[in-house]
C-alpha positions in Angstrom: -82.6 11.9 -22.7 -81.2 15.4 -22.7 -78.4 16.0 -20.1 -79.6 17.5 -16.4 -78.0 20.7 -15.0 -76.0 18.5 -12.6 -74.4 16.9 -15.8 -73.4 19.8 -17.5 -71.8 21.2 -14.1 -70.2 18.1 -12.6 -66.4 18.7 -12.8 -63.9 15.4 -12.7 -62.2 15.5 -9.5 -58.7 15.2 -11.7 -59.7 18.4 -13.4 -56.3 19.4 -15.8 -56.9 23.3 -15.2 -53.9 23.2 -12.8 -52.1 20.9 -15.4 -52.7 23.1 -18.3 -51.4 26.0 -16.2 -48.4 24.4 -14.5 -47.8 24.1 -18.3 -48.4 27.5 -19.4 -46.3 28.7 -16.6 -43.2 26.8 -17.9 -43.3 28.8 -20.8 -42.0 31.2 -19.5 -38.9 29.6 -17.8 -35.9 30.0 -20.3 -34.3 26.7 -22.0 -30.0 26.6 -21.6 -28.7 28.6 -24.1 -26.8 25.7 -25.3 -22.8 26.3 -25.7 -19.9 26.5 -23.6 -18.0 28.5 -21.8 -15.2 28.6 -24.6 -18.2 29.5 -27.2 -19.4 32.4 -25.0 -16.1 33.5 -24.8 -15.4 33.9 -28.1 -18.8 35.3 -28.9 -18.5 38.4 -26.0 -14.8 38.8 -27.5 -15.9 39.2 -30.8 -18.7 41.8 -30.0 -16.4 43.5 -28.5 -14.1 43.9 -31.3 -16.7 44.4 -33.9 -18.3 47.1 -31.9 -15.0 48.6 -32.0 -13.8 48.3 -35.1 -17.4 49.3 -37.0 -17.1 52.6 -34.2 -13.7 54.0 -34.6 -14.1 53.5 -38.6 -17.5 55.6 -38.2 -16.0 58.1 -36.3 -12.7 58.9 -38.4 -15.3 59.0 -41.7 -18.0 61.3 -39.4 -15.2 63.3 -37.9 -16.3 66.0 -34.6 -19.5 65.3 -35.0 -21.6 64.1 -32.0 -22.3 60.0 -31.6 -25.0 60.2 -32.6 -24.7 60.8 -36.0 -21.9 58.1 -36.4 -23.0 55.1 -34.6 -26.5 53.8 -34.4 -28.2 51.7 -31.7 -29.4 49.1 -33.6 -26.2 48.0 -34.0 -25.6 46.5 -30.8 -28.3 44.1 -32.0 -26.5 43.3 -35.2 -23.5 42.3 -33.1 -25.0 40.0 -31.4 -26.7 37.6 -34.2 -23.3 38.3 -35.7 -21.0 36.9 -33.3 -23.2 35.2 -31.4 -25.5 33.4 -33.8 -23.3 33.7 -37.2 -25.3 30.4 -38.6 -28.5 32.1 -38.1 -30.1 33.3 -41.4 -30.8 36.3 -39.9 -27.3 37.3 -39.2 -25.7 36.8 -42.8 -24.1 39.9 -44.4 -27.2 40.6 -46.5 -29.6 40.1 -43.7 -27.6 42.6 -41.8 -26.6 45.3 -44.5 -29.9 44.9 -46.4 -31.9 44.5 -43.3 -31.0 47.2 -41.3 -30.5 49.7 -44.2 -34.0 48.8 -45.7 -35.6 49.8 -42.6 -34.2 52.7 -42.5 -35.2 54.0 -45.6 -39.0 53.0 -44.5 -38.7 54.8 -41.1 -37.2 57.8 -42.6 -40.3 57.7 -45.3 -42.8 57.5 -42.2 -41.4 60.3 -40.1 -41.2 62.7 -43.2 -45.0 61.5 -44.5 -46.8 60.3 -41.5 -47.2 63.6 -38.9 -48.8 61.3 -36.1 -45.5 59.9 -34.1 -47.2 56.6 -32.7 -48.9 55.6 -36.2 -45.5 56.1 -37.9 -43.8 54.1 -35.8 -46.0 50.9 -36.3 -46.6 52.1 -39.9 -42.1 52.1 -39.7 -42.3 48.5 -38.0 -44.5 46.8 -40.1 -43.0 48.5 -43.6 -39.7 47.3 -42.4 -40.6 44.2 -41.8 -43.0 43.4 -45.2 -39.9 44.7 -47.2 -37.0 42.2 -45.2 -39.2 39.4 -45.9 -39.9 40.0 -49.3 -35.9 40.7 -50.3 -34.9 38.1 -48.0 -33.0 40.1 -45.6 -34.5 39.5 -42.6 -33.0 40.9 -39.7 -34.5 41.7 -36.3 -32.5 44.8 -35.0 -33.7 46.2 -38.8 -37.2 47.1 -36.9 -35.2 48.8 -34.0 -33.3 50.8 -37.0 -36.8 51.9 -38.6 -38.3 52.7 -35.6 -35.0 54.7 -34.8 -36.0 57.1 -37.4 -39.2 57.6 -36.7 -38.4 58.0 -32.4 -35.1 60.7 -33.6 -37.9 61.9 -36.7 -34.6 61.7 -38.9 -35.9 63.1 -42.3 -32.8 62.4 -44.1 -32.7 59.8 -46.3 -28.3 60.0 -46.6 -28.8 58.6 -42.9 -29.4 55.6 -43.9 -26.5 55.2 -46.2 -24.2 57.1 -42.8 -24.3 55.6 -40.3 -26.9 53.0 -40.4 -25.1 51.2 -43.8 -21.6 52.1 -42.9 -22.2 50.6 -39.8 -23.5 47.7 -41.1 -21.0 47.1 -43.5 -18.2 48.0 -40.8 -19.7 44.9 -38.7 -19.9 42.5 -41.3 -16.3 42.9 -42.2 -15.1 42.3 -38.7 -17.6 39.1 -38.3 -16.3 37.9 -41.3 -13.0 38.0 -40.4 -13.4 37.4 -37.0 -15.5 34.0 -37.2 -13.6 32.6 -40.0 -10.3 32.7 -37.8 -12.2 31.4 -34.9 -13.6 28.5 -36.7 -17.4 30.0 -37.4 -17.5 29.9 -41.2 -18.8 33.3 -42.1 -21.2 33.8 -44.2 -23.2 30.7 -43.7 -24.3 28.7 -46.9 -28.1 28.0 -46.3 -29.3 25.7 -48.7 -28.2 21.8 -48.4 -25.5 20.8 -50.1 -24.6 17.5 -50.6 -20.7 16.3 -50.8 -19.2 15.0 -53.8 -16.7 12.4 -54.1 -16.1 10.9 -50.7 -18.9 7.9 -49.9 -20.0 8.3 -46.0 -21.6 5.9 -44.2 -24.2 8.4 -42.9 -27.9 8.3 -44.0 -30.8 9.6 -43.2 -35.1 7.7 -43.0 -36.0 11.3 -44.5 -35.1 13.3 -48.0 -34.9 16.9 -48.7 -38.0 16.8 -50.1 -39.6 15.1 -46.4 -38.1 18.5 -45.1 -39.3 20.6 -47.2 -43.2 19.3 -46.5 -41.8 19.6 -43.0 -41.0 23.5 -43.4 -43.5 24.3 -45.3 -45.9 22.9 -42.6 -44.3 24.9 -39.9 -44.4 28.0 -41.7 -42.5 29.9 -39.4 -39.5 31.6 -39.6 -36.9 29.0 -38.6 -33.6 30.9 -36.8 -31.7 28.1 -38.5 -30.4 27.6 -42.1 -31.7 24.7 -43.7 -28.6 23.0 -44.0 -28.1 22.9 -40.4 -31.5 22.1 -39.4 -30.9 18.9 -42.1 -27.6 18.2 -40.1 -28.8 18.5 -36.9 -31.7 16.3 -37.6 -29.3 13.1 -39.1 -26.9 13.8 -35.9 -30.3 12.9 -33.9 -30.6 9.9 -36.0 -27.4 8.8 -35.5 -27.7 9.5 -31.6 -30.5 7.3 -31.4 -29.1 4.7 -33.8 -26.0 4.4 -30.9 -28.0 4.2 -28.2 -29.7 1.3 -29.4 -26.8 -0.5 -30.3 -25.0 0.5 -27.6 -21.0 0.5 -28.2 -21.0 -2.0 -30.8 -18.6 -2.5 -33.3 -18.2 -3.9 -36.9 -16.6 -6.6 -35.5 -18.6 -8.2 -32.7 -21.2 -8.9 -35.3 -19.0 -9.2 -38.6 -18.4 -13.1 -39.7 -15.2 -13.5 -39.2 -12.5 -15.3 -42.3 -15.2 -14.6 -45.4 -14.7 -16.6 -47.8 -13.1 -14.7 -51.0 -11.2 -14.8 -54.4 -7.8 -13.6 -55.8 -8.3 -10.8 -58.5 -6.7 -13.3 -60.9 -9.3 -16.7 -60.0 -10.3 -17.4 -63.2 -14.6 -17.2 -63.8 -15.5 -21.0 -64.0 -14.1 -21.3 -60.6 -15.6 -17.7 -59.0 -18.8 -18.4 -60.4 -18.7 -22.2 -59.1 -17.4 -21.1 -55.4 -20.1 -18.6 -55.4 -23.0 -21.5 -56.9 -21.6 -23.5 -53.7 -21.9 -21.6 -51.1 -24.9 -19.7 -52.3 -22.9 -16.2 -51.5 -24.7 -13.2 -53.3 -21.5 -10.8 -53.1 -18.4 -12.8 -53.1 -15.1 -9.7 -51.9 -11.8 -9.8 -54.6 -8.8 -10.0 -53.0 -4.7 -8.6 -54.0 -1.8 -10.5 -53.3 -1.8 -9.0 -50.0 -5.0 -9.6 -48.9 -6.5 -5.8 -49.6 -9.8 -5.8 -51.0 -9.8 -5.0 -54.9 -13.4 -5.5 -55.7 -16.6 -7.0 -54.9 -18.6 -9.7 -57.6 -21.8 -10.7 -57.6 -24.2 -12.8 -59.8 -25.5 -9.7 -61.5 -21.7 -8.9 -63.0 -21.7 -12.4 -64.7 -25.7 -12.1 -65.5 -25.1 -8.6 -67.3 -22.0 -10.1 -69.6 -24.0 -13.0 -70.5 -26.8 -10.2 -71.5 -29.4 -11.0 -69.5 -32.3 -8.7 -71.4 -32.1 -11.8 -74.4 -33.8 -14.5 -72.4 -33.2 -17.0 -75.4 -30.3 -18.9 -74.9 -28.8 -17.3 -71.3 -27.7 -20.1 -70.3 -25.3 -21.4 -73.4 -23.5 -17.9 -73.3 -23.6 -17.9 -69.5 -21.7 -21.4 -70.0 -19.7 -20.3 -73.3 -18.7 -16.9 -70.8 -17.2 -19.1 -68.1 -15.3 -21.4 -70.4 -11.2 -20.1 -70.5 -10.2 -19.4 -74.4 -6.8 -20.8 -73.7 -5.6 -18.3 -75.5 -2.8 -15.9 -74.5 -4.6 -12.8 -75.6 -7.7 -12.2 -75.8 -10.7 -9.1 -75.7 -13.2 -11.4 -73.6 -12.9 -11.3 -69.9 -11.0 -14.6 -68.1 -10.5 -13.3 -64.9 -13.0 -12.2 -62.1 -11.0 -9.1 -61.8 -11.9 -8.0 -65.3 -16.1 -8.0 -64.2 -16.2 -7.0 -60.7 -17.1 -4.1 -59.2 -14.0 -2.0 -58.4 -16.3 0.8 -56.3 -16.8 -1.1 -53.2 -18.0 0.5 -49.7 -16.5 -0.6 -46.5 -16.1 0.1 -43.1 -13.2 -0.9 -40.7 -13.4 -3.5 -37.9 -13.6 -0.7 -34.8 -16.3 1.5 -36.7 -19.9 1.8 -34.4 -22.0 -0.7 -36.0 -24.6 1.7 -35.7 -22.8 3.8 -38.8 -24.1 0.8 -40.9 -27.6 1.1 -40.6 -28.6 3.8 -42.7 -26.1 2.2 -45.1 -28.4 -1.2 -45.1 -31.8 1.0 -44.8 -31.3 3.4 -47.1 -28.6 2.9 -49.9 -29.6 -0.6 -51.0 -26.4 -2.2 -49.8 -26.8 -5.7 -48.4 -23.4 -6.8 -47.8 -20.6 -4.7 -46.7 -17.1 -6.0 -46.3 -15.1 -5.2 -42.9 -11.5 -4.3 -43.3 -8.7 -3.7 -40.5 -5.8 -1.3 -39.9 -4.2 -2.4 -42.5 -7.0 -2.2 -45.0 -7.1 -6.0 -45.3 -10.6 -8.0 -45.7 -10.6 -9.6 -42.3 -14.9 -9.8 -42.1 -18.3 -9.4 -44.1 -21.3 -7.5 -42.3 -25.0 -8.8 -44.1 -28.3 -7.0 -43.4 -29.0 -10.4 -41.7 -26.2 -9.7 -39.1 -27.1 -6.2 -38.8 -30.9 -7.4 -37.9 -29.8 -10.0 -35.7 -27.6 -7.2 -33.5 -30.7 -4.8 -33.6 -33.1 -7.9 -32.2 -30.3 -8.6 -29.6 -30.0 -5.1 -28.0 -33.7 -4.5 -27.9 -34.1 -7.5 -25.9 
């Protein structure tokens, strides 16, 4: 039965029209900016001195000639994103010196071909902005510098080399030196890079590749390199992984005296104490009680050479056997197999540095160390699941 008039009229009495436009207003309230005083600080300071530095340069090359033909607007713009924002793409050397040059070379072509002021000025715009994107120099105050030509109808095209490029290249000199010695390294590398050498502890659920679906989806201009956005994004991780776990450390969960061997415990016995106690990663030990190495059934499997099924278990039992002799090319002792690349973590580290450790890099045991770098615990994925259940409880 089709729907009466009174249906199709009847409003709910909790209609979300005020809702939606309670939410719509909000819009328009402005979020923090985000830093501190000491960061504004040095971002007014170093406007200030780029301003001056790009001006009295422009006007010793310009000589008595009036401002105007030494110092364009459009570069009060530039300082900003410069000193300001100098991790934005948009405020890179190229962005600035390609962007804002660019443009002017597109407004100048508009005021000498277009006769109409108001359609040169969006044809000026939109050029400017079609050629930024496409050479990857985008650069907001760039559509302020086209539309500069157009507005003065400059007709040169050696303007846009002086001022509008000397300018540009006078500012990015003093950002570059400026943010470097105030701890803003200038420019700002873009893509991800990924830290050789050192192991961290940090981790992440997602991969470049998850990001770059992520992105792609978006498909807006993000005023954030994608190295930063990919840093920012594992600090949130991180944040949330402590506030589950609260202030834990390695050591409130860690077993305490794990059981291990000297570097020199010969492989009959490691292999026995580790059939035992049924431990999967058994921590090698010095002299003075620093960790060495880590073994596990896999360094004994891959010697016995696991791929030929036939007869494992004679040269399993023909490996652990001790030659006697005094010299000798076969391994004897465990600290001749194990695994001398071993990750750790000391005994006051968050516990919550751990989990992307467990989650992500395939580790399931990780041995705890103190002040002195001695083994004094193991963490297992089991502990790490059994502090996780605690604290959501």
């Amino acid at each position: 039965m089709p729907p009466s008039f009174r249906d199709s009229v009847a409003v709910s009495p909790s209609s979300p029209r005020p809702a939606t436009l309670r939410s719509w207003l909000a819009r328009w309230w402005p979020a923090p900016v985000g830093i501190d005083g000491r960061e504004t600080l040095r971002a007014v300071a170093g406007a200030a001195l780029g301003m001056l530095f790009a001006a009295v340069f422009s006007h010793a090359l310009a000589g008595p000639l009036p401002i105007a033909a030494w110092l364009v607007a459009p570069l009060g713009a530039s300082a900003v994103l410069v000193f300001a924002l100098p991790a934005s793409p948009l405020a890179q050397p190229w962005s600035v010196v390609g962007g804002n040059t660019l443009s002017a070379l597109v407004g100048i072509a508009c005021a000498n071909l277009v006769p109409d002021p108001a359609l040169a000025a969006g044809l000026a715009v939109a050029g400017a902005i079609a050629l930024m994107v496409t050479l990857r120099c985008l650069h907001p105050p760039g559509g302020a510098a086209a539309l500069l030509m157009v507005v003065t109808h400059t007709t040169g095209f050696h303007f846009a080399l002086f001022p509008v490029m000397g300018n540009s290249l006078l500012l990015v000199t003093a950002g570059i030196v400026y943010n470097s010695l105030t701890g803003r390294p200038y420019p700002r590398a873009q893509g991800a890079t990924s830290a050789l050498g050192v192991r961290t502890v940090a981790g992440r659920r997602f991969s470049e590749a998850d990001l770059d679906v992520a992105l792609a989806h978006y498909n807006q201009v993000v005023d954030i390199s994608r190295a930063d956005l990919q840093d920012l994004l594992e600090h949130a991780e991180m944040a949330a992984y402590q506030r589950r776990l609260g202030a834990l450390r390695c050591e409130d969960v860690m077993t305490r005296e794990p059981v291990s061997v000297a570097f020199g415990a010969s492989l009959q016995e490691t292999w026995t104490l580790m059939r035992e106690r049924r431990i999967k990663a058994l921590p090698v030990v010095d002299r003075a009680g620093h960790i060495a190495g880590i073994v596990t059934p896999a360094d004994f499997m891959r010697l016995a050479d696991l791929d030929q099924h036939e007869g494992l278990r004679d040269r399993l039992r023909q490996l652990l056997r001790a030659t006697g002799l005094t010299h000798t090319e076969r391994p004897e002792v465990v600290g001749q197999i194990m695994a001398r690349n071993v990750r750790v973590a000391s005994a006051d580290r968050p516990l919550a540095d751990l989990v992307p450790v467990f989650s992500e890099d395939g580790h399931h045991h990780i041995p705890i160390i103190d002040g002195k770098q001695r083994l004094v615990g193991m963490i297992t994925q089991t502990d790490l699941v059994r502090a996780l259940y605690r604290s959501a409880a």
